[in-house]
N, C-alpha and C positions, 0 to 999 in steps of 0.2 A: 477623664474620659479614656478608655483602651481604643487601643491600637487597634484594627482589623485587620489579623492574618491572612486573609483571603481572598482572592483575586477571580473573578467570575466573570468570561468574555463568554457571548452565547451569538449564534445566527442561523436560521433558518436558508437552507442552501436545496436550489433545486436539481435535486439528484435524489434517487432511491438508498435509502442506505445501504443496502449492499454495495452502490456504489460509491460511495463514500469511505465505507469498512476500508475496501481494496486500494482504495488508494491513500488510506492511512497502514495499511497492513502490507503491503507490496514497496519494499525499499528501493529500488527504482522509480515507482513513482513519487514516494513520498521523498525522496531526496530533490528531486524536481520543482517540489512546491513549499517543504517546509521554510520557516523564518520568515522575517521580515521584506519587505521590498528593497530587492536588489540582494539579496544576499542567495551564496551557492552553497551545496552541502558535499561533502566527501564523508561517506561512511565507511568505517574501519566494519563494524559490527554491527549487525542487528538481528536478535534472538526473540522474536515475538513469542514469548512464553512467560508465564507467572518461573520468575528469579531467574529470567535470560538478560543480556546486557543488550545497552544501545549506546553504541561510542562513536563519536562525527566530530569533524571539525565543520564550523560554518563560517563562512567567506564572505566579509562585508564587502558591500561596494567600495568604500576606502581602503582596501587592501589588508583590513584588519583582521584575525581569527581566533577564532573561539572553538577552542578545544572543551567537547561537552560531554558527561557520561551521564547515564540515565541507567536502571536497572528497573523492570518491568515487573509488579506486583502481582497484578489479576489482568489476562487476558478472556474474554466473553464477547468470542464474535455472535456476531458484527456491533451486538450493544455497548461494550464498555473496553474502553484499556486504561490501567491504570499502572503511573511509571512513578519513582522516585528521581528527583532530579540533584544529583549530587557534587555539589560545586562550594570549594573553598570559601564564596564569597556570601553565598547563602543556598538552602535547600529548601526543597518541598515534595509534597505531594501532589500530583497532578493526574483527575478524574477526566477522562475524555468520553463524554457520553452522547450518542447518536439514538435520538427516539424519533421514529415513523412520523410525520404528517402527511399523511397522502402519500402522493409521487415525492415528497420532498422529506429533507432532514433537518431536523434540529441539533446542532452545533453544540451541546455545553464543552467547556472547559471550566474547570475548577482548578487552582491552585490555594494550596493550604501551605504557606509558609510557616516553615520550626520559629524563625524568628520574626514575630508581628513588624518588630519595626523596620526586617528587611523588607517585608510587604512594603511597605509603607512610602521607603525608598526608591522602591523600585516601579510604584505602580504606574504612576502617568505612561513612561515608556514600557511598559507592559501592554498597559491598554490599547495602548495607539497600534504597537507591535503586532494584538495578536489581532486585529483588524483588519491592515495589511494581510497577518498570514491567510486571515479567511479568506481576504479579498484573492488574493493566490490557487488555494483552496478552489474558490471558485470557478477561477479562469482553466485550472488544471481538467476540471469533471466536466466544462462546457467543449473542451477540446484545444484550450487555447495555449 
């Protein structure tokens, strides 16, 4: 049986996607919401452009940090951004797609990891993580 490279969190969020785009596009706001619960974000960089970088530290609740870079593939607003996420411990691609339902959006994230059995390793706290992030995500476009 193989491995599955790929890691698929999706949610339907009631916001217009343009409003959603802007506050994944706008680094003030997305430093405000990105990551898990409880975690803060310091960006060095962010070049929303196809081969612009994205460099941040994120700040666990445990006083922990994670020094992250990402460099951005294809940017298609408000539809799609897509970033390579590049880290010693594992990488991947990651697809962030926003399609119209009505007044509301649809959420995907796709991660396609180089190595399946980093997926693998990493998935449960992935999953749960990017839940949280949405649930964040959420509270951000509601005003909260």
């Amino acid at each position: 049986m193989s491995i599955d490279p790929e890691i698929r969190s999706e949610r339907v969020v009631d916001a217009p996607r343009d409003d959603v785009y802007a506050a994944l596009s706008d680094p003030d706001r997305l430093a405000s919401w990105w990551g898990p619960k409880g975690f803060t974000n310091t960006f060095d960089e962010f070049d929303l452009r196809s081969g612009g970088a994205w460099r941040f530290t994120m700040h666990g609740p445990d006083g922990a940090e994670y020094a992250l870079h990402k460099q951005f593939i294809e940017v298609a607003p408000p539809e799609r951004v897509v970033l390579r996420h590049i880290q010693e411990q594992h990488g991947f691609v990651m697809t962030i797609t926003l399609d119209e339902e009505g007044e509301r959006t649809r959420v995907h994230w796709r991660m396609l990891f180089d190595d399946p059995a980093d997926a693998e390793a990493a998935r449960a706290i992935i999953v749960r993580s990017n839940e949280e992030n949405f649930d964040r995500l959420e509270a951000h476009l509601a005003g909260g």
